[in-house]
Kinemage of the C-alpha trace (Angstrom):
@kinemage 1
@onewidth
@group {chain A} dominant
@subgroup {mainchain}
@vectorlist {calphas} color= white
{ca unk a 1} P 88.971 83.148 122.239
{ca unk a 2} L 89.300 84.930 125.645
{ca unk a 3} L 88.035 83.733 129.072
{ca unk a 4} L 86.697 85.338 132.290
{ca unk a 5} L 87.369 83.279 135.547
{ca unk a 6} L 85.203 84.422 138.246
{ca unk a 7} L 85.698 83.356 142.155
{ca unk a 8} L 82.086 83.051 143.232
{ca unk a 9} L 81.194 84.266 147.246
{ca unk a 10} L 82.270 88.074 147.394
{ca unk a 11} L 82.486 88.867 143.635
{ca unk a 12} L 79.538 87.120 142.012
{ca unk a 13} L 77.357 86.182 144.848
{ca unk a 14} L 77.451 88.206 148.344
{ca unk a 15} L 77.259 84.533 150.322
{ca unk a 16} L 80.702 85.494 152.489
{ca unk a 17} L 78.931 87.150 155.556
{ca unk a 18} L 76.842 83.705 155.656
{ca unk a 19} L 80.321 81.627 155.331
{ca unk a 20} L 81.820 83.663 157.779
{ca unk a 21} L 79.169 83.234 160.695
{ca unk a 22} L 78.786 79.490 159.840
{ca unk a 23} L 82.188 78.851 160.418
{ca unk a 24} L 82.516 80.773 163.436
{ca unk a 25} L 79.520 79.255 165.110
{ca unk a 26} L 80.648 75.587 163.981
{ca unk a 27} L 84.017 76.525 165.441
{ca unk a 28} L 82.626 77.726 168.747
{ca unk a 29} L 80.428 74.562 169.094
{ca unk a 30} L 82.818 72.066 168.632
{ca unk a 31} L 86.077 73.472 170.261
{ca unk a 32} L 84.306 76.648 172.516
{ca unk a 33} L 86.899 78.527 170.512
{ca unk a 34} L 85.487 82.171 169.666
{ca unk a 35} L 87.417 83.213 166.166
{ca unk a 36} L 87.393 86.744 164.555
{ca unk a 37} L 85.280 86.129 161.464
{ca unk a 38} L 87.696 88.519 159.308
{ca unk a 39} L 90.384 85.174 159.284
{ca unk a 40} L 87.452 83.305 156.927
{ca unk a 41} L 88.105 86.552 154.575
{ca unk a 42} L 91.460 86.104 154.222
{ca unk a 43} L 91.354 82.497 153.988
{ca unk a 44} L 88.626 82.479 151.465
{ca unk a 45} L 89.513 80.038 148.578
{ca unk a 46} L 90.393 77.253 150.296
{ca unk a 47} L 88.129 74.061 150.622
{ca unk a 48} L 85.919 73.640 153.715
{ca unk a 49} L 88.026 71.514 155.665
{ca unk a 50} L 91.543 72.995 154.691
{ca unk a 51} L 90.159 76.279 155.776
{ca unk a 52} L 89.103 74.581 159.440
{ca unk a 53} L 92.512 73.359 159.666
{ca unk a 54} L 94.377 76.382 158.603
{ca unk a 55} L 91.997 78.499 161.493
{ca unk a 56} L 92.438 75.780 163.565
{ca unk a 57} L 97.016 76.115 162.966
{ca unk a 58} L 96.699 79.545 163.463
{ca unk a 59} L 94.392 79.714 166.594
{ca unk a 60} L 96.669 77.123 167.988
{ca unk a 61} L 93.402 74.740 168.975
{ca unk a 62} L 94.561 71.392 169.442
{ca unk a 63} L 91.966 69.334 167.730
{ca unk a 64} L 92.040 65.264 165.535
{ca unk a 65} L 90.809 64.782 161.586
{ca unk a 66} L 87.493 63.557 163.166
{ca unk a 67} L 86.313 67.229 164.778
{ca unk a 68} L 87.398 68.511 161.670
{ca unk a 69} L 85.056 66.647 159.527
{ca unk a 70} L 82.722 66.995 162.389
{ca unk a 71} L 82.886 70.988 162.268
{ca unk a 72} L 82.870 70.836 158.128
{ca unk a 73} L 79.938 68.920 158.230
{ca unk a 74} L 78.646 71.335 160.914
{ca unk a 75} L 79.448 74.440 159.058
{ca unk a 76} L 77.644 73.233 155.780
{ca unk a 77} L 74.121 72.572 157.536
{ca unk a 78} L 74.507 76.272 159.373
{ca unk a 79} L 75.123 77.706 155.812
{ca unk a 80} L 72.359 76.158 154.452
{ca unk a 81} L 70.274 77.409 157.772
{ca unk a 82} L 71.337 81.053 157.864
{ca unk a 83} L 71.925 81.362 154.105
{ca unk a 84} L 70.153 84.782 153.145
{ca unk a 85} L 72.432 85.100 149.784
{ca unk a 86} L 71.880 88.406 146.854
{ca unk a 87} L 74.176 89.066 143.933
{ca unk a 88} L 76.323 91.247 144.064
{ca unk a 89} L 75.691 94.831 142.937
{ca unk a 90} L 75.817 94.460 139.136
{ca unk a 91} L 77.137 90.924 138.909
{ca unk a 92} L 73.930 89.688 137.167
{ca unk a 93} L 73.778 92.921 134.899
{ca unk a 94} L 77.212 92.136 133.575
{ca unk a 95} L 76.458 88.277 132.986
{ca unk a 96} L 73.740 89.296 130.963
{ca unk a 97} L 75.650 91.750 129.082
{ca unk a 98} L 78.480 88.524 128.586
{ca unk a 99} L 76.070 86.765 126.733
{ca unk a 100} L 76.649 88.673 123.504
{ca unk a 101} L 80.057 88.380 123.603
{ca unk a 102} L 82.476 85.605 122.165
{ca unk a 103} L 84.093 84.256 125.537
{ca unk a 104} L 84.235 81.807 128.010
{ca unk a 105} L 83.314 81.860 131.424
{ca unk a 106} L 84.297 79.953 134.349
{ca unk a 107} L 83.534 80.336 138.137
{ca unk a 108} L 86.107 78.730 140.575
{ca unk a 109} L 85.659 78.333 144.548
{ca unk a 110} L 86.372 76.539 147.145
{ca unk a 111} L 82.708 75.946 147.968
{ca unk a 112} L 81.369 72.652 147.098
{ca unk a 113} L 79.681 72.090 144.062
{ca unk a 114} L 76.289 71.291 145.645
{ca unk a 115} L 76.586 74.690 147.286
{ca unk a 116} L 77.831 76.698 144.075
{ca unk a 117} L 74.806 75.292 142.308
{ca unk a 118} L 72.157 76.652 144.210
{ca unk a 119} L 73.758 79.697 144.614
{ca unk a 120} L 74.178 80.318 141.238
{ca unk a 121} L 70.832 79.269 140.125
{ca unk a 122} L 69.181 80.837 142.652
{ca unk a 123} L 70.662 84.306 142.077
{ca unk a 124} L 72.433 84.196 138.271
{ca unk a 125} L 71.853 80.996 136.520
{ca unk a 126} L 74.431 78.231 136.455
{ca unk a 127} L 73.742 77.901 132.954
{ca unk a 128} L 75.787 81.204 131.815
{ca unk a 129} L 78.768 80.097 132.777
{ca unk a 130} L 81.077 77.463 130.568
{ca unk a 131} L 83.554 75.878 133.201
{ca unk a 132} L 82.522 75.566 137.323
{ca unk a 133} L 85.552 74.058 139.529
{ca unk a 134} L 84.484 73.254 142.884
{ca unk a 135} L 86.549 72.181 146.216
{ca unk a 136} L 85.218 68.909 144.923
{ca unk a 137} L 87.280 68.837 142.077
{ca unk a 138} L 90.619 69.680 142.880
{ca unk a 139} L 93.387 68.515 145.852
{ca unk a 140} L 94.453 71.530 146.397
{ca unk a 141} L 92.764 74.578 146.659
{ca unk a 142} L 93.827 78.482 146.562
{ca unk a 143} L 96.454 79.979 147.033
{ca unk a 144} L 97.395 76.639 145.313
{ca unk a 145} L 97.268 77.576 141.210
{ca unk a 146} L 96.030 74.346 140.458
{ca unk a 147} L 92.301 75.661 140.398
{ca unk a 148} L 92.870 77.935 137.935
{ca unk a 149} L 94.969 75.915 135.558
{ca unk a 150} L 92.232 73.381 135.506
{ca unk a 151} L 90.046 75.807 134.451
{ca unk a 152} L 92.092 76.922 132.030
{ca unk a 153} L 92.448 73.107 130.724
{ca unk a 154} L 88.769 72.958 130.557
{ca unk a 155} L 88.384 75.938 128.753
{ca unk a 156} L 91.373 74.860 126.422
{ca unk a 157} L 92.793 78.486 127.482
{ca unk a 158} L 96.244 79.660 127.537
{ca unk a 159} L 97.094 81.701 130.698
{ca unk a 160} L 97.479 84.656 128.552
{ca unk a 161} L 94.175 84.640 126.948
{ca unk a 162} L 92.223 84.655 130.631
{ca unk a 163} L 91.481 87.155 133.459
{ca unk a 164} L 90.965 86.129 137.027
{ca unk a 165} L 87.724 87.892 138.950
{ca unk a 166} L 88.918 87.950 142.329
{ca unk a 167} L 88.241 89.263 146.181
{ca unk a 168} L 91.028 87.398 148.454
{ca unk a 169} L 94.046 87.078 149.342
{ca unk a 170} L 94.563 83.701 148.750
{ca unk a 171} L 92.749 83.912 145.426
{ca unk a 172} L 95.333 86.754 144.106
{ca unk a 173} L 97.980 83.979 145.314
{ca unk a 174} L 96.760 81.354 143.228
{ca unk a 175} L 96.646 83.926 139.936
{ca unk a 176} L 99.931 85.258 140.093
{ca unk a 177} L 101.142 81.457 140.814
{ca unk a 178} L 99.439 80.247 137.436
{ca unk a 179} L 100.528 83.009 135.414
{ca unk a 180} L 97.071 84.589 134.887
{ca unk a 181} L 96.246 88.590 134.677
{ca unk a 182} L 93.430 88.926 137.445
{ca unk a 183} L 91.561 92.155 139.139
{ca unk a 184} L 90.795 92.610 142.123
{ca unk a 185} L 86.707 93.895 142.903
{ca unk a 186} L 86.596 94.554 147.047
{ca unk a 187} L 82.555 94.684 147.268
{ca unk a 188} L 81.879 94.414 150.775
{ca unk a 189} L 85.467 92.935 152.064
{ca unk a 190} L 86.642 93.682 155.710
{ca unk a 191} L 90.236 93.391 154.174
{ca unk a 192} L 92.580 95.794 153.851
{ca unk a 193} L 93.976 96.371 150.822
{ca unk a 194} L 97.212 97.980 152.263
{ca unk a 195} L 98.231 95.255 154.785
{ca unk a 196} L 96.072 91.917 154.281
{ca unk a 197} L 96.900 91.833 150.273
{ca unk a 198} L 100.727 93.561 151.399
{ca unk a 199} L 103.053 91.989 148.267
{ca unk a 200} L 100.154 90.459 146.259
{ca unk a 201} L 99.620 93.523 144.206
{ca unk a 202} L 101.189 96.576 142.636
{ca unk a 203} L 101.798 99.746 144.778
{ca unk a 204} L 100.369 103.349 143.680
{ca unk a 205} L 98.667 104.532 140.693
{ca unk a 206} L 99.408 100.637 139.301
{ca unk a 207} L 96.225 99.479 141.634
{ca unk a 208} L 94.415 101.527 139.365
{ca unk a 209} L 94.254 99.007 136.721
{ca unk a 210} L 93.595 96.272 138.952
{ca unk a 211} L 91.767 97.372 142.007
{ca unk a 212} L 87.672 98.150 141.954
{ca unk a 213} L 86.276 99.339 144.711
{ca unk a 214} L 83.219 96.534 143.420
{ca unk a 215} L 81.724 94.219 140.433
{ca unk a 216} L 79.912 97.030 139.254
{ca unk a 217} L 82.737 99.443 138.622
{ca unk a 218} L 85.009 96.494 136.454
{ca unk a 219} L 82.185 96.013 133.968
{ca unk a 220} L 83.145 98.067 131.595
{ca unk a 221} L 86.275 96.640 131.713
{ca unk a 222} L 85.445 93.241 131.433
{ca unk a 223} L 82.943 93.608 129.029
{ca unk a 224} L 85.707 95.049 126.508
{ca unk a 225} L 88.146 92.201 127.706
{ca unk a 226} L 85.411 89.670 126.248
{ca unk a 227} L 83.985 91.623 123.524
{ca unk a 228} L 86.927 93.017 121.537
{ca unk a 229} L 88.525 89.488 121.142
């Protein structure tokens, strides 16, 4: 048996633009702090209010545990306002075409699980996939591997017998820390692969079997990773 773990907003579901401005305008509101909405990119993974105080470290805002469950709470009713969420190009096409196939599937983020739900059913179907580990579930979250390996443990998955789907920084972190062969699929990413994933990933012609410029692109290759198990 063989698994596919998927990270959700960016490679699945194209939800990160709404993420993005939900945090900046929950930021803004409760500190007047304006933040490039690029740093939610490269902090993608984590849960809600890790992420708030990881922005808030690196912005140096001076700010108490109460403002940031105040802006996490914030942040979640703005997603839920200005949500406007598609699948990614092909995502749904190649969950389909999983179906047939004899492996697992898991989806890991650090959304909640409320919020993975209805984005999933609204766009692919919760259903199709095996395993879902939320920011609810875990302590830590990316670039933590913990995630990942309790994925695996729910799949009852070596390390070598799964691929990582993934779109961040953070979420390349976490991989490499649990020992898991993962892709990268850039879809609609500000990030740079060059500097903002700098000593993440192979240099050169290496990225080749790695790097996708999107979901579409890696299903051929996923679909072989599943079916020829």
């Amino acid at each position: 048996m063989r698994g596919i773990i998927f990270d959700m907003d960016g490679v699945l579901i194209d939800s990160m633009p709404f993420h993005a401005e939900a945090m900046r305008i929950a930021i803004k509101e409760g500190t007047d702090h304006e933040i490039n909405r690029k740093i939610i990119f490269l902090l993608e993974g984590m849960p809600t209010p890790d992420l708030i105080k990881e922005i808030i470290r690196r912005e140096k805002i001076d700010i108490d545990d109460a403002l940031v469950a105040k802006i996490s709470k914030r942040k979640k009713e703005l997603f839920k306002q200005i949500e406007g969420s598609q699948t990614i190009e092909g995502s749904k096409d190649l969950i389909d075409d999983l179906k047939t196939c004899p492996c697992l599937k898991a989806v890991v983020s650090g959304s909640s699980r409320s919020e993975i739900i209805d984005l999933l059913d609204k766009n692919i179907d919760s259903g199709n996939f095996d395993v879902i580990i939320s920011g609810d579930d875990i302590k830590e979250g990316k670039p933590d591997p913990s995630p990942f390996q309790t994925a695996l443990e729910r799949m009852k998955l070596n390390p070598s017998e799964a691929v990582v789907v993934e779109n961040s920084p953070l979420g390349i972190e976490a991989a490499n820390r649990a020992g898991i062969r993962y892709i990268i699929t850039l879809n609609n990413t500000p990030l740079d692969v060059s500097s903002d994933f700098n000593g993440l990933i192979p240099d050169g012609k290496d990225n080749r079997k790695i790097l996708f410029k999107d979901t579409e692109s890696a299903r051929s290759f996923l679909i072989d990773w599943c079916c020829s198990s």
